[in-house]
PLY file of the C-alpha trace (Angstrom):
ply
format ascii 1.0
element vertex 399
property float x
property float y
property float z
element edge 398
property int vertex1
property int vertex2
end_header
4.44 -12.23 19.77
0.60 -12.36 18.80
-0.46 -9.60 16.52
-3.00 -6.81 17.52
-5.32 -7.85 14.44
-4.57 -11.55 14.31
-7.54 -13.99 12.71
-8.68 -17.20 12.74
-7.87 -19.01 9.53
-10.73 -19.47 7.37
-12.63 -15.85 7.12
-13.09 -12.98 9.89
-15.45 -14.60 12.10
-17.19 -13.58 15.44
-13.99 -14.10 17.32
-12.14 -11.41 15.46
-15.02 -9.37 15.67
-15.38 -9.69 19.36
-12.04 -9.14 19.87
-12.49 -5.83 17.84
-15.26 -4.98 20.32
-13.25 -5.37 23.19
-10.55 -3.29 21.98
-13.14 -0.71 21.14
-14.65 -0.88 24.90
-11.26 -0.74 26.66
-10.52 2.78 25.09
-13.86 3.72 26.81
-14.37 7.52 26.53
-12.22 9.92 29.30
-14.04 13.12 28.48
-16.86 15.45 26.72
-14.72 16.69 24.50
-17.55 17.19 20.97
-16.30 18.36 17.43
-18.13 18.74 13.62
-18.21 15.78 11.49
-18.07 16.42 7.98
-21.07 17.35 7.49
-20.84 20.27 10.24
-22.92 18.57 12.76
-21.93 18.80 16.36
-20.66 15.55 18.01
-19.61 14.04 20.70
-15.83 13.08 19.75
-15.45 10.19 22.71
-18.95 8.67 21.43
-18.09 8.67 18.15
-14.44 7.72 18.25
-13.89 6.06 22.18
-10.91 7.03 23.38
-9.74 9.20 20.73
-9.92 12.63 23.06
-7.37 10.95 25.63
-4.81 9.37 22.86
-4.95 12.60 20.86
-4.49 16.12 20.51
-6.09 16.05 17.29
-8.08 18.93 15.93
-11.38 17.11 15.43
-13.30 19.93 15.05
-11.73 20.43 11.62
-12.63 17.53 9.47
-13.13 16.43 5.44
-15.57 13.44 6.49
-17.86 12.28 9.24
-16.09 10.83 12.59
-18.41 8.14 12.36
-17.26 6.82 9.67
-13.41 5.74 11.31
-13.50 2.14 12.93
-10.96 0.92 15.53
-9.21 -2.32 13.97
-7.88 -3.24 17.67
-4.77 -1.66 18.83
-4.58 1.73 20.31
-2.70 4.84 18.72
0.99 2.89 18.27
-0.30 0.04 18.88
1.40 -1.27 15.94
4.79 0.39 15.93
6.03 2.39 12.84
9.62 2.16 12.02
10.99 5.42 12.53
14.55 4.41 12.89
15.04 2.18 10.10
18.48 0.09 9.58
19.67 -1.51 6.53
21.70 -4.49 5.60
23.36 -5.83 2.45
21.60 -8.03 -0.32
23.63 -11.02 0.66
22.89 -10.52 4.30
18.80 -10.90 3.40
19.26 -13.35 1.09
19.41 -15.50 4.79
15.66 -14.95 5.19
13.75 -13.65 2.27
12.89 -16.41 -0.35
13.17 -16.07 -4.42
9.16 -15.36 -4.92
8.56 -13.02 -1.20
6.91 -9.67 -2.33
9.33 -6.92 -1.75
8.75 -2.94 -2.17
10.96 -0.86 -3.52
11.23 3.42 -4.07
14.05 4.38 -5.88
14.73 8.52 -5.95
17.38 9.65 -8.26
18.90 6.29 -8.77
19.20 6.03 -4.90
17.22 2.44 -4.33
15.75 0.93 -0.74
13.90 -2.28 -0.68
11.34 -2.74 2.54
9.90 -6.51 2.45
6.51 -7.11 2.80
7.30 -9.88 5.63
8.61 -6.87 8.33
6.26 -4.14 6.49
2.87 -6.38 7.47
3.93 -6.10 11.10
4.79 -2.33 11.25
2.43 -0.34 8.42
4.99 2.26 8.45
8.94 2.94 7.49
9.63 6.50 8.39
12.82 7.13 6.04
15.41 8.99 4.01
16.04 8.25 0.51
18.56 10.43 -0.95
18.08 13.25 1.15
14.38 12.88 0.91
12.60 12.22 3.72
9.53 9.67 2.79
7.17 7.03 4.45
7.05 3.86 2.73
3.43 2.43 3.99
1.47 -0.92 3.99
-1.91 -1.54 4.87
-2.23 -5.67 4.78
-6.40 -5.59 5.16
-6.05 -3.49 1.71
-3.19 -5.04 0.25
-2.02 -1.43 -1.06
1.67 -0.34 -0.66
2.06 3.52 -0.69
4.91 5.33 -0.42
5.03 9.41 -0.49
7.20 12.69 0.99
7.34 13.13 4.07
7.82 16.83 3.62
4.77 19.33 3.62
5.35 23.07 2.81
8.88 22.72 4.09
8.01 20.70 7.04
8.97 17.05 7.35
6.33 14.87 9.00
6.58 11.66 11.09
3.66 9.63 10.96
2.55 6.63 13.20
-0.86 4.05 13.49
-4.00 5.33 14.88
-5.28 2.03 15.67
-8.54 3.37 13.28
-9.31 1.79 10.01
-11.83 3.91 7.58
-13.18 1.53 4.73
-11.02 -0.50 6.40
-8.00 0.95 5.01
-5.21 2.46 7.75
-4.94 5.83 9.20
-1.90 7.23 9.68
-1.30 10.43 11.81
1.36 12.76 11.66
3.60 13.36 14.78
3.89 17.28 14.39
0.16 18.04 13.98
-1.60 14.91 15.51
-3.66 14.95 11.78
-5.20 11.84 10.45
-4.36 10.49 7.46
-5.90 8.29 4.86
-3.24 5.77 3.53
-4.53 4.79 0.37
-5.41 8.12 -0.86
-2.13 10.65 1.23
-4.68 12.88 2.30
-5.61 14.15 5.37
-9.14 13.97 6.47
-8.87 14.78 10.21
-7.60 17.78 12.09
-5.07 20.82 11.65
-3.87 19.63 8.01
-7.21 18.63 6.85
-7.23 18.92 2.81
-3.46 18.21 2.58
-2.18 16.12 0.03
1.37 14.40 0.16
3.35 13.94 -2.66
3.04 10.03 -3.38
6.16 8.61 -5.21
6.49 5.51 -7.35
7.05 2.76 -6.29
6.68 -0.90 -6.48
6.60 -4.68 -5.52
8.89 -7.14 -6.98
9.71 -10.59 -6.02
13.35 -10.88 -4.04
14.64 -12.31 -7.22
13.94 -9.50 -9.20
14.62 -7.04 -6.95
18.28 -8.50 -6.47
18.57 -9.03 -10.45
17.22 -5.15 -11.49
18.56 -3.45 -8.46
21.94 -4.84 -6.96
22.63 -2.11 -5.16
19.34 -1.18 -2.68
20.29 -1.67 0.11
17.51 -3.47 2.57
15.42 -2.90 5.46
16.64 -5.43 8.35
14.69 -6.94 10.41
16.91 -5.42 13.59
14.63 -2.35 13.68
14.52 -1.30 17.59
12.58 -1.96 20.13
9.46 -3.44 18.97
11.04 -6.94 17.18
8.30 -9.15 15.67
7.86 -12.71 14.16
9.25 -11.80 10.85
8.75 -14.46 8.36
5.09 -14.86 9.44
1.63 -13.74 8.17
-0.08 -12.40 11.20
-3.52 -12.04 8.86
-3.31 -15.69 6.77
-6.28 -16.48 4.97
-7.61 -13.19 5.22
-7.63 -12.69 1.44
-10.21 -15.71 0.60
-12.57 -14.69 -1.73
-15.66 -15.40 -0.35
-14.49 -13.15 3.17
-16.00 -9.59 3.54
-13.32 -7.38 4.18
-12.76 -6.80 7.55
-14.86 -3.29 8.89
-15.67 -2.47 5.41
-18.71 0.40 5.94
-20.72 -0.97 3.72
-21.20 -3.75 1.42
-18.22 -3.92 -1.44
-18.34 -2.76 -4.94
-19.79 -5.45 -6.75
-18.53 -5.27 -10.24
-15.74 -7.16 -9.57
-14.87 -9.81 -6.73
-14.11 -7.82 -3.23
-10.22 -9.14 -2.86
-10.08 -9.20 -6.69
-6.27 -7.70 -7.32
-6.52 -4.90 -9.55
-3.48 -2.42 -10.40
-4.80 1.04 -9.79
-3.57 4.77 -11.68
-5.63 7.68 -9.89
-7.02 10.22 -12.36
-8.88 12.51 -10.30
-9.97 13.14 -6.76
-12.54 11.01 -6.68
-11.42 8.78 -10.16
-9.09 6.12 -11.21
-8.47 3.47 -13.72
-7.88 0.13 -12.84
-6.48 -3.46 -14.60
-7.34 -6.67 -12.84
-4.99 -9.09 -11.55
-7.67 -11.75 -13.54
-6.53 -10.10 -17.23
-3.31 -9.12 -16.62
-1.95 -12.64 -15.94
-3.67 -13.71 -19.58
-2.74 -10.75 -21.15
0.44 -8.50 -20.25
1.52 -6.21 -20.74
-0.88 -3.96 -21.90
-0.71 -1.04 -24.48
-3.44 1.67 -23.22
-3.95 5.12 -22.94
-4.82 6.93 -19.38
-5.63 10.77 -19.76
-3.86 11.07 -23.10
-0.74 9.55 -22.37
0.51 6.31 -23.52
1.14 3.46 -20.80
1.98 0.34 -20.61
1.46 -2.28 -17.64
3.93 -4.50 -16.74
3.13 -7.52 -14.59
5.27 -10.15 -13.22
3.28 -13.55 -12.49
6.39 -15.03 -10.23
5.32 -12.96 -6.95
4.12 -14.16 -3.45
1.35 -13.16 -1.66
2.59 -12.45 1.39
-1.46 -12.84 2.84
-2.07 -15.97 1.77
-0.18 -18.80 4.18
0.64 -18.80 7.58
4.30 -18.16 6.40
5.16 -15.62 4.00
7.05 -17.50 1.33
5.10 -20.01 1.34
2.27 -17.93 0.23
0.57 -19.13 -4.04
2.05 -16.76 -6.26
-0.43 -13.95 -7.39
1.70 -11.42 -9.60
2.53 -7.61 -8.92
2.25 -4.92 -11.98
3.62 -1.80 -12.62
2.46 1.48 -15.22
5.04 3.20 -17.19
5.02 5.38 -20.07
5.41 3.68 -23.50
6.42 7.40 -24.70
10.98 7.27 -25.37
12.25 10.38 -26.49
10.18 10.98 -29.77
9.06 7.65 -30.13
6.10 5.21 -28.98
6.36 1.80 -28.35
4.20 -0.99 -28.21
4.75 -4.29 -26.28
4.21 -7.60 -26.61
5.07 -10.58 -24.12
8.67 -11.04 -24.22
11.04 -14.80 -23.69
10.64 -14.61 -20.12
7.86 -14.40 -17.38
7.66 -10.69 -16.58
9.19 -9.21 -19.02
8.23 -7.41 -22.54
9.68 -6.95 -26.17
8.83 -4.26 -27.93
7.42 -3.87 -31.44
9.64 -1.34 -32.52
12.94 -2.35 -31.83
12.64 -5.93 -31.11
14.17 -4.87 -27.27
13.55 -6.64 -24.39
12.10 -4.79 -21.09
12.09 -5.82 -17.34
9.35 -5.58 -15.04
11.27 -2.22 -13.68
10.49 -0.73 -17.14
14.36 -1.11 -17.85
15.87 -2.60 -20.99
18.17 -5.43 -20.53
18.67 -6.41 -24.35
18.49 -5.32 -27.54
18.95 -2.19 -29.46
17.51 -0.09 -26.72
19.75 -2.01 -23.61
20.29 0.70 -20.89
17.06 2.66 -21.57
14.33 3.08 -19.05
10.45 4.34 -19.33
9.10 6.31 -16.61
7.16 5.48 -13.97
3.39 6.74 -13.25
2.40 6.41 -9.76
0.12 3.26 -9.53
-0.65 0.83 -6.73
-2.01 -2.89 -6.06
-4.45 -3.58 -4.11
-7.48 -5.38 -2.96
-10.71 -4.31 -5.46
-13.04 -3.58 -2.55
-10.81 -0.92 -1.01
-10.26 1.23 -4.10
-13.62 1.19 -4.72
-14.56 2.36 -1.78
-12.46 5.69 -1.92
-12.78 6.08 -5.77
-16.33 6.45 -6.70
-15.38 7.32 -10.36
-13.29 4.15 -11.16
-13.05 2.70 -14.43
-12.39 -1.40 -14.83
-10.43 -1.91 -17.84
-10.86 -5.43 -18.00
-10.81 -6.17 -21.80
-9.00 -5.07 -25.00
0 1
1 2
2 3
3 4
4 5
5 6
6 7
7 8
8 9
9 10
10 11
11 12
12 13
13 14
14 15
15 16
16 17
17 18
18 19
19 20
20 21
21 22
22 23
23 24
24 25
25 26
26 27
27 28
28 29
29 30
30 31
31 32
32 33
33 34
34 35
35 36
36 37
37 38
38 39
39 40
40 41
41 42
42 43
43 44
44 45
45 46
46 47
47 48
48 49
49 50
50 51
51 52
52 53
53 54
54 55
55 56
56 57
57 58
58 59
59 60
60 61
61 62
62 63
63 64
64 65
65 66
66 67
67 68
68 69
69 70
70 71
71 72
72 73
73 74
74 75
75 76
76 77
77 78
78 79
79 80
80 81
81 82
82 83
83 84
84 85
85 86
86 87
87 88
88 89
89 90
90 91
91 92
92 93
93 94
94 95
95 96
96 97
97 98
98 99
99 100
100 101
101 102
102 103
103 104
104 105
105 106
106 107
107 108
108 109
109 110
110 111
111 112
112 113
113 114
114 115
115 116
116 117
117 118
118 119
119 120
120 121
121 122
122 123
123 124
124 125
125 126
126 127
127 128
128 129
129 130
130 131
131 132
132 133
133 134
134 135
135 136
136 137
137 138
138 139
139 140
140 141
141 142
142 143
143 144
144 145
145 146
146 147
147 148
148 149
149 150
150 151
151 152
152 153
153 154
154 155
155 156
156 157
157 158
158 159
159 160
160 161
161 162
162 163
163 164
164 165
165 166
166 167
167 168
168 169
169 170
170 171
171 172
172 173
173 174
174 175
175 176
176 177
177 178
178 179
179 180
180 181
181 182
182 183
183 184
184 185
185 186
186 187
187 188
188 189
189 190
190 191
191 192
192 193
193 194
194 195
195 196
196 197
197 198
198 199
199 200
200 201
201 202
202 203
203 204
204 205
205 206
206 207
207 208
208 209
209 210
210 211
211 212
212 213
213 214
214 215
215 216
216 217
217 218
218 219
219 220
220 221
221 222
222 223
223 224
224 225
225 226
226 227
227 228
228 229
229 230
230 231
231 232
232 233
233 234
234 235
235 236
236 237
237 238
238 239
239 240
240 241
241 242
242 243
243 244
244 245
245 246
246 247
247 248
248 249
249 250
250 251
251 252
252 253
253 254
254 255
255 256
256 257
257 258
258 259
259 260
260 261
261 262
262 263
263 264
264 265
265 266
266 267
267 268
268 269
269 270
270 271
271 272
272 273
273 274
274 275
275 276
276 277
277 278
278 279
279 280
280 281
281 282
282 283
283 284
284 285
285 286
286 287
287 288
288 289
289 290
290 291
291 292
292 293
293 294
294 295
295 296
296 297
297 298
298 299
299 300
300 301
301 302
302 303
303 304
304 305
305 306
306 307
307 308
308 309
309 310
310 311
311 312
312 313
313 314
314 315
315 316
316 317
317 318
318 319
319 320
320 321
321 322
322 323
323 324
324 325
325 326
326 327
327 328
328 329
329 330
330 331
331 332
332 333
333 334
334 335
335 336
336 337
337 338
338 339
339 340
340 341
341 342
342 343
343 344
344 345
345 346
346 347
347 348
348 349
349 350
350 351
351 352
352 353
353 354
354 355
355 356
356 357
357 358
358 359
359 360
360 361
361 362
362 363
363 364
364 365
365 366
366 367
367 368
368 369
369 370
370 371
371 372
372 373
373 374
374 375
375 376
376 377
377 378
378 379
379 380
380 381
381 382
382 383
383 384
384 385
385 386
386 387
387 388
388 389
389 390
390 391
391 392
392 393
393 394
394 395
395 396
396 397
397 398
């Protein structure tokens, strides 16, 4: 089965485009309905967003930014189904179809782990779960490369979310089954509708290679790739090639942040509404980990070079291995450590104690074995995308 954003090889040409275009013109408008944009001027929602009036019951006069500024990316609302019934299987039973190096994400909540790999995540965006009794949305926007995962719950209300079909800096939107809200993925914030101005609570969370994830967390269970109704060609990269260097990113508004290439891989840690700090993929494969300092607390960033892309090939595990990092306090008890590459690729040894440290922030030797830093919330993703909703950022590129 084709996928609703599927691209020729070799950059987003005109036949994406087009193909865009037409998915635009057959949600052609179905009524007058107007709204504000963000900037409180009176517009016509169906001319702005075509469609949008019949698939929704979305509050668009209530909105945080201009209408104009969402995109459709092809598919309608659902168009590309969220898991909302998610099933597990073992370790062993995945080990049948997910390859040493694939990318796989992983939320653990009170020692309660889940894995969700990349390979069924690019087809479905969205895993509406329950960890431990929390309910939470693990999320994945491929055209941003940026995994987020965050509570479901909101003021004591749980919330279901599900595609748009609308891409804004060409990063998804998610909307929420209960209020019909739009969402921005990359930032958990609603920008459209009743819950305009919420925030959900994101969660760590991170991407490991199936090797590692199997090695530092034998227990998480893992999403199968039975997940309902809407079965897909898992294994496969519905978007390969899309991260080439020289490609604009696909309905970008705008031309891309220049400082740094647009599908440069950075590691981001937000630091304000409208800030964050970011390492690049480029130093921390020389360098990692890295001993910094983000808003007075000591961090470290842990990166582990043996990880697929899971854009990059036609099939996923066959995709050049590009790393995945992590951001952890360096802060144990009453002391700070500082790291320093350790025996093995991916993992640290720190000055201290002479301990060696996992990409999970765990020790597995020394005099420290057992011990575990904490975990800031930080994300990978594609350089052009967090620029684009983080005017504020800061490139820490050198020592």
């Amino acid at each position: 089965m084709s996928h609703p954003r599927r691209k020729i090889r070799g950059g987003l040409g005109a036949a994406t485009l087009a193909l865009a275009a037409l998915a635009l013109a057959a949600c052609g408008a179905s009524s007058d309905q107007s709204s504000e944009d963000g900037g409180g001027e009176a517009v016509d929602v169906d001319a702005t967003l075509p469609g949008a009036s019949a698939e929704f019951s979305t509050d668009f006069a209530t909105a945080s930014v201009p209408l104009d500024e969402f995109q459709s990316g092809g598919p309608p609302k659902d168009g590309i189904p969220a898991i909302d019934d998610p099933k597990f299987i073992s370790q062993q039973e995945a080990d049948s179809f997910l390859e040493p190096n694939e990318p796989v994400a992983v939320v653990e909540i009170d020692g309660v782990a889940r894995a969700y790999p990349i390979q069924i995540l690019v087809w479905h965006e969205i895993v509406n779960d329950e960890i431990n009794g929390q309910p939470v949305s693990v999320t994945y926007c491929p055209l941003c490369n940026s995994t987020v995962a965050f509570s479901r719950e909101l003021d004591g209300q749980v919330l279901d979310f599900g595609t748009t079909g609308r891409l804004r800096n060409s990063d998804l939107v998610m909307y929420d089954r209960q209020t019909e809200s739009w969402w921005q993925q990359l930032t958990a914030e609603a920008v459209v509708g009743e819950l305009t101005g919420s925030e959900l609570e994101v969660l760590p969370s991170q991407i490991l290679s199936w090797k590692e994830l199997m090695r530092a967390y034998p227990d998480a269970d893992v999403l199968s790739r039975d997940t309902g109704p809407n079965p897909r060609d898992y294994g496969t990269n519905p978007y390969a090639g899309y991260e080439e260097p020289g490609d604009q990113p696909f309905l970008l508004d705008g031309a891309a942040d220049d400082r740094l290439p647009p599908k440069e891989r950075v590691t981001a840690v937000q630091t304000g509404p409208d800030s964050a700090v970011v390492y690049p993929f480029s130093r921390l494969a020389k360098e990692a980990p890295i001993n910094d300092e983000i808003d007075g607390t000591a961090t470290v960033v842990l990166f582990d070079p043996e990880v697929s892309s899971a854009l990059d090939q036609t099939k996923v595990a066959d995709g050049r291995e590009i790393g995945a990092a992590a951001v952890f306090e360096r802060t144990l008890g009453n002391r700070e450590l500082s790291f320093e590459q350790g025996p093995e690729p991916g993992t640290a040894t720190d000055e201290q104690t002479g301990s060696t440290w996992d990409p999970t922030g765990r020790a597995i030797s020394g005099r420290l074995e057992g011990e575990r830093l904490k975990q800031s919330p930080s994300d990978d993703q594609f350089w052009f995308a967090l620029a684009a909703f983080f005017p504020e950022v800061e490139i820490r590129n050198e020592a």
